[in-house]
N, C-alpha and C positions, 0 to 999 in steps of 0.2 A: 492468485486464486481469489476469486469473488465468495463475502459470507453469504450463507445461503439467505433468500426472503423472510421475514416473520412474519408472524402475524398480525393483522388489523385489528383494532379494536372491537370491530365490529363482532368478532368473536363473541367477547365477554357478554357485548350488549346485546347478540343475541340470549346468550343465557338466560339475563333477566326477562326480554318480550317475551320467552318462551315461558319464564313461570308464571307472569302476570296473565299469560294466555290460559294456563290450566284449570281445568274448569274446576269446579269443588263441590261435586257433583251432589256430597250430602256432608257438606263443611264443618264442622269440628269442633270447636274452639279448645283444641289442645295442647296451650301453649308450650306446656313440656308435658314431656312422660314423668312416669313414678321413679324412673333412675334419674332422669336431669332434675325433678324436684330435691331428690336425696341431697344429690352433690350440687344443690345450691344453697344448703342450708333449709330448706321448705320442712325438714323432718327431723324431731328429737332426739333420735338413732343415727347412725352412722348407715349408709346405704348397705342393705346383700347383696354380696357380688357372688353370682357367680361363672364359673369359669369351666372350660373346656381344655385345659390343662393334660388329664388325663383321657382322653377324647369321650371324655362323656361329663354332661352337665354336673357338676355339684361347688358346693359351697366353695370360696377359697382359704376358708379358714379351717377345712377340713382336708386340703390336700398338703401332704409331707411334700412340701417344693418351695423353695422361692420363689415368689411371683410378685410381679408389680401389675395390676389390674389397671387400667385406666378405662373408664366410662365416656359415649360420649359430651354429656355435660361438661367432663372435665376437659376434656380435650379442647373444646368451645372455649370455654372459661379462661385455660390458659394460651389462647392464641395460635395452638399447633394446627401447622397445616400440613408439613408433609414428615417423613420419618424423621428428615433434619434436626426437627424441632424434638424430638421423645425425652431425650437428656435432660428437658427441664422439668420434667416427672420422674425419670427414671434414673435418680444421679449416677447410678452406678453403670449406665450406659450413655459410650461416648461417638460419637457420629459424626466423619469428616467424610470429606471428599476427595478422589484420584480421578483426577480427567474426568472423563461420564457415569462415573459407580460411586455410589454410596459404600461409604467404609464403616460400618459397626462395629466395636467393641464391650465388650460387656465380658464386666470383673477383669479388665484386661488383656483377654483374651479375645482376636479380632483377627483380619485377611487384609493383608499391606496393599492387594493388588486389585484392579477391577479388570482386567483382562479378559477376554474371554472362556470358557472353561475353567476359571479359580472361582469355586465357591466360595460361599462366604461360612467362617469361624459360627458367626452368628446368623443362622438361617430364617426367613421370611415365609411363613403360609399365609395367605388368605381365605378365609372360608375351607381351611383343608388341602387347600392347593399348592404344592412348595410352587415359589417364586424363584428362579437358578440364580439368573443373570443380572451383575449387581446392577448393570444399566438399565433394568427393569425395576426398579427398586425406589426410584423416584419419584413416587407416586402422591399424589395430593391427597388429604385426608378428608372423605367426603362419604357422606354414605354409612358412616361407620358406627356400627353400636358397642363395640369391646374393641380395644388393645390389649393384650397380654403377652408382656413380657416372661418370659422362662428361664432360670436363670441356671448355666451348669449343664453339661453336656446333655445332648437330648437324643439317646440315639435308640431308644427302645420303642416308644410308642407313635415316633415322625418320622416321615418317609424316608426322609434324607438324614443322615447323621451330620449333629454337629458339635463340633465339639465346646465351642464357648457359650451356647443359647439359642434363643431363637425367640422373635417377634409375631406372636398369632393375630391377624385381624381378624375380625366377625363381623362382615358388612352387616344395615339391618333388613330384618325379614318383613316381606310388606308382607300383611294381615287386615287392614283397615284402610278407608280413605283418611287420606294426610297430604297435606301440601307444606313445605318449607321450606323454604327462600328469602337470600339476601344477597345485595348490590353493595359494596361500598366502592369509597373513591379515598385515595392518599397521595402521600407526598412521593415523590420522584414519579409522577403521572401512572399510580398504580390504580386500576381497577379491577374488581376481583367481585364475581358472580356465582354464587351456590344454590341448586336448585334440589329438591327432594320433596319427589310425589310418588305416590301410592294410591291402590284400588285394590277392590276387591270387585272379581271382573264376573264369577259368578259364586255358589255355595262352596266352588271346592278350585277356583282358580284367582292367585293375587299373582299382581305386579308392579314392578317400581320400576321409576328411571331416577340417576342419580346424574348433573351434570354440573361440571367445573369448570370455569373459566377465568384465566387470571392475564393482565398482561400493565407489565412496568414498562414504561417506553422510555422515564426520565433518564433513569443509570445513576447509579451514584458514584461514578467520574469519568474519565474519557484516557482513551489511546492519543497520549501525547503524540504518538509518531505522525496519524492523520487526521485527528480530530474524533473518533467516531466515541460515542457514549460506550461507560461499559456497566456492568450490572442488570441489564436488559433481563426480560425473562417474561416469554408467553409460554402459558400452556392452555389446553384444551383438553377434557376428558369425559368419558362417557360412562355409565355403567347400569345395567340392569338385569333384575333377577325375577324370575317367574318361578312361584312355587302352584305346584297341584297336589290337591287330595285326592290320589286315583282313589282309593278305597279306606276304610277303618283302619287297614294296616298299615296301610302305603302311602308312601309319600314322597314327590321327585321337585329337586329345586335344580333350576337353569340359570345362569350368568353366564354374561355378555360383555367384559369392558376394552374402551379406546381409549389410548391416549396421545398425544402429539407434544413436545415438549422441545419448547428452542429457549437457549440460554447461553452463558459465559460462564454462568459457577463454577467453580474449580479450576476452571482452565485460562481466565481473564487472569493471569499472574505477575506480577512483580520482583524485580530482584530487593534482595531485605535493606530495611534501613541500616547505615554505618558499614554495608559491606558492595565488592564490587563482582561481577560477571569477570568471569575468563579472561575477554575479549577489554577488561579495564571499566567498563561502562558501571554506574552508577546511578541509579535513580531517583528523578529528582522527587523533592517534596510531593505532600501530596494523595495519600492513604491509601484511596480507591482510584489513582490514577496507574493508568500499566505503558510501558511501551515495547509496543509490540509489533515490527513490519508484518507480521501474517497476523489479519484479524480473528481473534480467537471465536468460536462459538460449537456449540451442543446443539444437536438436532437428532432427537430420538423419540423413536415409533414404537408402541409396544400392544398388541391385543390378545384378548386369552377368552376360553371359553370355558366352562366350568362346570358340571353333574354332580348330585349328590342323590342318591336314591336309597331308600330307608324301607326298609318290610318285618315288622315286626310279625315273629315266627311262636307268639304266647310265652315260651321260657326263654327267649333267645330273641337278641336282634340282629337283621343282617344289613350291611352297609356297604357302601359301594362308592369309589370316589373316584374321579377322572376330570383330569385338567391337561389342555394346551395352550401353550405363548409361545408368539413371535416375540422377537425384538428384533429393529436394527436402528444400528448408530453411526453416526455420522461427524464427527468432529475435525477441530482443527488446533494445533498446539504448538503455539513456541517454547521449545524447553528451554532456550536459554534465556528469554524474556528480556531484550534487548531492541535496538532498530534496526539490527545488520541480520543480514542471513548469518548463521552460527549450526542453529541445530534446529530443526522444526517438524511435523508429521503431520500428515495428513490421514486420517485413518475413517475407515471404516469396517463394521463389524457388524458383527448377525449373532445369533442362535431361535432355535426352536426345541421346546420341550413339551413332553406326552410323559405324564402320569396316569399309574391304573394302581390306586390301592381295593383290596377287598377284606372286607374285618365280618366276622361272627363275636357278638357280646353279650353275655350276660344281661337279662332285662334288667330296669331301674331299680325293680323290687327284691331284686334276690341280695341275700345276706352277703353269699361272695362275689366280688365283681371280679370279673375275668374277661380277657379280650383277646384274639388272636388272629392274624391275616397275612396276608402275603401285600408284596408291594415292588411295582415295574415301573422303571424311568429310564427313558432314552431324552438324552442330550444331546445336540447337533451345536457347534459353534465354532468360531475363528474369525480372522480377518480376511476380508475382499475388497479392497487391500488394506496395505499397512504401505505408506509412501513416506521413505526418510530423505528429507531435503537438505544437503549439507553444502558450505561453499566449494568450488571449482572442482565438484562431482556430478556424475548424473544423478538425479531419482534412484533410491534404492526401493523396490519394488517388491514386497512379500503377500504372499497368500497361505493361509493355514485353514485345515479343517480338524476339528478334533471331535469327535463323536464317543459316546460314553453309554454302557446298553447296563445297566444293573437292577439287579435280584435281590429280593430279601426274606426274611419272612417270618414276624417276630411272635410272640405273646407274653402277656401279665396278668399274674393274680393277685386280688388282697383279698388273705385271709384274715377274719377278726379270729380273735383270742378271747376267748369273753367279751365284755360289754366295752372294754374301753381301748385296747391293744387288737392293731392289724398292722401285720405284717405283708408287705410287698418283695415281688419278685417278678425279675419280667428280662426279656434280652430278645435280641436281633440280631441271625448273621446276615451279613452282607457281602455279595460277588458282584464288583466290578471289573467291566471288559474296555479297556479304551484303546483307538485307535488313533494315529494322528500320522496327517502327510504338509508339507510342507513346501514351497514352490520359493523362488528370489530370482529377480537378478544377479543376485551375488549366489554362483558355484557353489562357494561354502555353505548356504543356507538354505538348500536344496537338498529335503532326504524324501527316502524313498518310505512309502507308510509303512509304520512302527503300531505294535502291539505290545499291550500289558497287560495284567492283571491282579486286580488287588482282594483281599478276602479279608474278613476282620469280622470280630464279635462284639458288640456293646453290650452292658448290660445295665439293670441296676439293682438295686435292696434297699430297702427301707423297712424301718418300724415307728409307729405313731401310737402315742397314748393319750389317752384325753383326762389328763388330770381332773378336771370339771367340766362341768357341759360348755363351758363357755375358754377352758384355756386348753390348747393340744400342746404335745412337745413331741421332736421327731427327730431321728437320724438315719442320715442314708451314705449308700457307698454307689458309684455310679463308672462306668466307664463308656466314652463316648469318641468319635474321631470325624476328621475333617478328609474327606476324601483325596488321594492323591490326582498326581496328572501329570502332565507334557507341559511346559512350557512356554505356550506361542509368541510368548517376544523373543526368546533368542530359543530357536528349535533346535540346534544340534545340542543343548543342557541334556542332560539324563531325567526322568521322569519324578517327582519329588514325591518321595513316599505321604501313607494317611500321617496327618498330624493326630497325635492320640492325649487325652483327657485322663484321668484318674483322680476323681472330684471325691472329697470325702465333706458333709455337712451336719448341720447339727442347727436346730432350731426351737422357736417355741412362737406360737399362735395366739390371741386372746383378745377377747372383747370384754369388755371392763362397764363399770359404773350402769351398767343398764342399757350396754351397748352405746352408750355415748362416748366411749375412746374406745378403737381398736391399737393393739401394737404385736407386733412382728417381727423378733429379730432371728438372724439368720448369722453362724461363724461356717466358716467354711476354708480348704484345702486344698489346691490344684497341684497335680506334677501333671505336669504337659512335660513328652516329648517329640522328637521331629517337626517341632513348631515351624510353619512356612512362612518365608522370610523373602519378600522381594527387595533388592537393590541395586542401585544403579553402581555397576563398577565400569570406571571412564568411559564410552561409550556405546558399553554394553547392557544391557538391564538382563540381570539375575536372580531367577527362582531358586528358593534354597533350603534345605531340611535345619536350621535351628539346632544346638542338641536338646538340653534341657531346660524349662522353664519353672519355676516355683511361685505358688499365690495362695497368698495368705489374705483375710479379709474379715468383715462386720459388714450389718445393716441392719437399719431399722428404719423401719414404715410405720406411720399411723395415721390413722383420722381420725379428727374429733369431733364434734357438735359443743360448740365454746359457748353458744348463748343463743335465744330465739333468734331464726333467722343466719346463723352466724356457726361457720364450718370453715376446718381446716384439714388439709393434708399439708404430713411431711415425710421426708425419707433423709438417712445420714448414712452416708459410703466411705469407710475405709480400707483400704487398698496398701496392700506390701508386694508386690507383683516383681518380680528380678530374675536375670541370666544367672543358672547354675553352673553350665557349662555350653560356650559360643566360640570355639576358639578361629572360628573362620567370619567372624565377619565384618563386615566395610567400616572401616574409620575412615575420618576426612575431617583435616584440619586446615586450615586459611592457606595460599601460598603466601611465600615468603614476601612475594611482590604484591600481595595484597588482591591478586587478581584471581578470583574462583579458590577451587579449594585442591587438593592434594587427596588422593586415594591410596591408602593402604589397606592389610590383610592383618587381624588378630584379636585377639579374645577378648571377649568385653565381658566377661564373668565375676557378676555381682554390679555387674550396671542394672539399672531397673530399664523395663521393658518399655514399650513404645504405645502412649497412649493410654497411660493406667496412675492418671492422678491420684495423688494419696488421699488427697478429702472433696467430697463434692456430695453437695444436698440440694435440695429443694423443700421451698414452703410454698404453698398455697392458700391463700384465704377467698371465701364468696361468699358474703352478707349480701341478704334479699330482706326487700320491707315490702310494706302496703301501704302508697301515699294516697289515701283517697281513692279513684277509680285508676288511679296509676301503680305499676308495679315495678320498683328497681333492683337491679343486680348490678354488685358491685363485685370486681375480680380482680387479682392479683397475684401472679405469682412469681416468686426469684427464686432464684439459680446462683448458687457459686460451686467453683471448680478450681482446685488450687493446681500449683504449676506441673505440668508433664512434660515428659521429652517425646521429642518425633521420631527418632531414628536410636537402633542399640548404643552405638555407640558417646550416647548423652552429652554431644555436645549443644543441640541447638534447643530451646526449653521456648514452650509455650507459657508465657506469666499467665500467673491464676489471674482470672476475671468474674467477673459476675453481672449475672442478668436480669434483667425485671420485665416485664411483659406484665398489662393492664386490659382489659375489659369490661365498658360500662352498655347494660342497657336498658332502654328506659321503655316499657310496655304501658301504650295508652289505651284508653278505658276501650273495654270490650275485648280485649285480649287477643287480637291479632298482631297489630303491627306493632314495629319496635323501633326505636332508634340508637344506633349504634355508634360506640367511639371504643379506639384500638388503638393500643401503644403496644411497639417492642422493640426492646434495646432499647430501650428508655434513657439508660444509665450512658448510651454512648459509647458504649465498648469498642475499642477494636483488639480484635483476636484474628489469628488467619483457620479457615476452612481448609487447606492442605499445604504443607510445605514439603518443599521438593527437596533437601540439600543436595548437593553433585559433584562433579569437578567441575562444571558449566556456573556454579558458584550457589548460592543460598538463595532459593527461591520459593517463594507461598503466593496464596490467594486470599485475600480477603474477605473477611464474613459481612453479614448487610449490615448498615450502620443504623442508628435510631428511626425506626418506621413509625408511621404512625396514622387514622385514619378515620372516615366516619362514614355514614350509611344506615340501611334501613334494612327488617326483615320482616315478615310473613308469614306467620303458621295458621295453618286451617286444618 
């Protein structure tokens, strides 16, 4: 099988011609906003964030929730490009990869699988839009004016329930003329192009176009079996949003985003150092080298369209949300990550998803806020195909479709209690209908389409008191679930019930010395049951209900303003996260002959769970001066994460690592152009991005090693 074509560079380089082209019609000299000033130190206070948490704007030291806010100054500053990267803001969220999907975890709680039809633990909206499909989820971070992290089931006021969290973006909203743009160029022949312009096209119409381009052609090593580089990675994406002022009341925003995305992450694999494959084979020295006879690679498509339409009703506002995505994928995988034919796939996969929420809310001004609406999602996905290549068989040839039609229709109110106590309450039931048929070559793996159907309640409670104007403290009780499903890698499984959440927390809020330190900490309680649990038993891969899970936990976030010009964020994560009761699942210890590994069946209760390190933080620092007609920013931010296990059964441990990522740049006189230098993985880490273990033997992939880079940018 031939890997598909990449792209040219030519790509990228169009990005740049294309900014340099944009005219700047009534040019600016904006070199940041009043948020990118905050969080680079420019202001004596600590930036106001706020957030859309409760789907309506207000402060984030006013809402009873864990949250991790990230600005995009910050995001800039700390070198994050795509979700990959969020962990080293958000320690408490950890983010690997399976084949083509992003795997999130957060507080430990997380979805083992990127398959088709398996949501994700931890759910993704943009702009209000849930994102399904994890191979949609790989998105460049461009355009972006909030991140927000939510931490703890979220199944009351978001479309989709989830039961570990959820990642909000908030692209930003053209309003003004704005041109932003930068070119850099790095080592392993990386180029990477960011463009962000805006108009105001007449009194009552704006638009932007966001556009991304990156493409590594060096690789950081190569497929011993035939020479070809591996770590490659082009992408290409698009995005734009047209908002209109129909009237004083009215208001309607339109987005539009592409993306095109060819790679080897996750799936360029290795068998592990000091151990062998099945088949005896061992891999030689070597870090980022793989050998692999089927050349591995990711090629996925993804486009979505997006409405949000607003009509304020005097006491009441009414809103209205509707979002569609394509996605299809296209990969290629040696499982057994060897030279010889053993075990390999060829796959291909789809979905498409239609959201229609509709909300009635309580205006800005009223004492009680209250919210309530109905919310419609239909899901279409599976494989076309799924092709399993195995020695002296034919092709095993699978097709699946699994379609999922659900209902919901929730509401919240906070009522205050006097001047300092509100009390929340809010829930959502939900009715899901799923279907799923199933085709093979192989007889056995042929059924006829199946029906189910799931119903379930979330809910949650809170109360918040505001000790002083400046310090809240709050406790809530919350229940939240991870929708059930079909299986599509092996279809004759029985359908894996919702995974369900029962979060209990307890926090405290505050801004301090004049608003020059915030801190936030947060203790918190999971009992998760029916937790979904994918594994591979001998050549089978298995969906499977978990019994009980227990999470126990702390965190603390702050920023400070340390000195003129001179700010910091940090956050610190502790984590107890363990199997109450697992009495069925995969252990796998070395064979005897030292060749791949052995598969049994049993309990692994009071093992800790999979992907939920005990400690992990982050610091950030960015000092900004005035040299003369020159202006500098200097950034930095690390990452540590101490060791975790991959799989229940705790034999294979991820060593704790730590990361540092760097951003200098230097703003010459007149305040447009800048020149840029980039470092990440400074430290040189190696860590892996996903590890497979099996009876095919102990396999992972490789995270990128020390980047690093320099280049120029443009704001008008």
């Amino acid at each position: 099988m031939r890997q598909q074509p990449l792209f040219t560079m030519g790509a990228v380089a169009g990005v740049a011609m294309f900014a340099i082209g944009v005219p700047a019609a009534t040019a600016q000299a904006q070199g940041t906003d009043s948020t990118a000033a905050s969080s680079a130190g420019g202001s004596d206070q600590v930036e106001e964030i706020i957030v859309t948490a409760q789907r309506r704007e207000e402060s984030i030291q006013r809402v009873p929730i864990a949250i991790t806010a990230i600005s995009a100054a910050r995001i800039e500053a700390a070198g994050i490009k795509t979700a990959d990267d969020l962990q080293l803001l958000a320690p408490s969220l950890n983010v690997s990869r399976n084949s083509n999907g992003l795997i999130p975890f957060l507080r430990g709680v997380g979805t083992f699988s990127s398959s088709p039809g398996q949501e994700a633990s931890v759910s993704l909206y943009v702009d209000g839009v849930y994102v399904p499909q994890p191979t949609g989820t790989l998105l460049a971070f461009t355009s972006i004016e909030r991140i927000e992290v939510l931490k703890g089931p979220q199944g009351t006021l978001f479309g989709r329930n989830s039961s570990g969290g959820l990642i909000n973006v908030t692209t930003r909203t053209p309003r003004e003329d704005v041109l932003d743009m930068s070119l850099t160029y790095g080592n392993y022949g990386t180029t990477e192009g960011r463009l962000y312009a805006a108009t105001a096209l007449s009194d009552s119409l704006a638009a932007d176009i966001a556009v991304y381009g990156m493409d590594r052609d060096g690789g950081f090593g190569r497929n011993l079996f035939n020479g070809d580089k591996t770590g490659r990675h082009r992408e290409i994406g698009v995005r734009s949003k047209w908002v209109w002022t129909l009237a004083d009341n009215m208001k309607l925003n339109l987005a539009a985003d592409y993306s095109d995305l060819r790679s080897d992450g996750g799936v360029a694999r290795r068998v592990a150092e000091g151990r062998k494959a099945r088949s005896g084979y061992a891999q030689p020295d070597g870090y980022y080298d793989i050998s692999s006879n089927l050349p591995p690679f990711i090629w996925t498509k993804s486009w979505g369209l997006s409405g949000d339409f607003r009509l304020d009703m005097g006491g009441a506002e009414f809103v209205s949300i509707t979002g569609y995505r394509r996605v299809k994928s296209h990969y290629l995988l040696d499982t057994d990550a060897t030279p010889t034919l053993a075990s390999e796939v060829d796959v291909r996969d789809f979905s498409s998803s239609l959201s229609q929420e509709l909300q009635v809310r309580s205006a800005p001004e009223s004492s009680i806020k209250w919210i309530g609406g109905l919310y419609y999602f239909r899901y279409v996905n599976g494989y076309d195909p799924f092709i399993t290549l195995a020695p002296n068989a034919a092709p095993r040839v699978d097709r699946t479709r699994q379609r999922l039609e659900s209902y919901s229709a929730f509401a919240q109110v906070d009522l205050p209690l006097g001047e300092r106590t509100t009390v929340t309450g809010g829930a959502r039931y939900t009715h899901d209908d799923r279907t799923f048929r199933s085709t093979s070559t192989s007889a056995s793996r042929t059924i006829a389409p199946v029906a189910v159907s799931f119903r379930e309640w979330s809910w949650r409670a809170a109360v918040n008191h505001r000790l002083t104007d400046s310090i809240m403290a709050y406790a809530s009780a919350s229940r939240g679930f991870k929708a059930g499903l079909f299986d599509p890698v092996t279809p004759t499984n029985v359908p894996v019930k919702p995974e369900v959440n029962r979060a209990y927390e307890a926090g405290l809020k505050s801004e301090l010395f004049d608003r020059r330190l915030r801190l936030n900490l947060a203790l918190f309680h999971y009992d998760l049951s029916n937790v979904q649990i994918s594994a591979q038993f001998g050549a089978v891969a298995q969906l499977q209900n978990a019994a009980k899970v227990k999470v126990d936990g702390a965190e603390l976030e702050g920023s400070a303003v340390l000195a003129k010009g001179l700010s910091a964020d940090f956050a610190v994560s502790l984590l107890n996260s363990r199997f109450v009761d697992f009495p069925n699942s995969l252990i796998l210890v070395p064979a005897a002959n030292g060749n791949g590994n052995v598969s049994s069946v049993g309990s692994v209760a009071g093992n800790k769970t999979s992907r939920a390190p005990r400690f992990s933080s982050s610091l950030s620092l960015v000092y900004s001066t005035q040299i003369g007609d020159y202006g500098l920013r200097l950034a930095a931010t690390g990452y540590h994460q101490s060791k975790f296990y991959w799989q229940p059964d705790n034999r294979v441990i991820q060593p704790a690592y730590d990361l540092v990522n760097g951003d200098v740049r230097l703003t010459l006189p007149g305040g447009r152009w800048q020149l840029i230098a980039y470092g990440r993985n400074l430290l040189g880490e190696k860590y892996a991005v996903t590890y497979n273990p099996s009876a095919l033997g102990d396999i992972y992939s490789p995270a990128a090693p020390r980047t690093y880079g320099f280049g120029f940018g443009l704001k008008l």
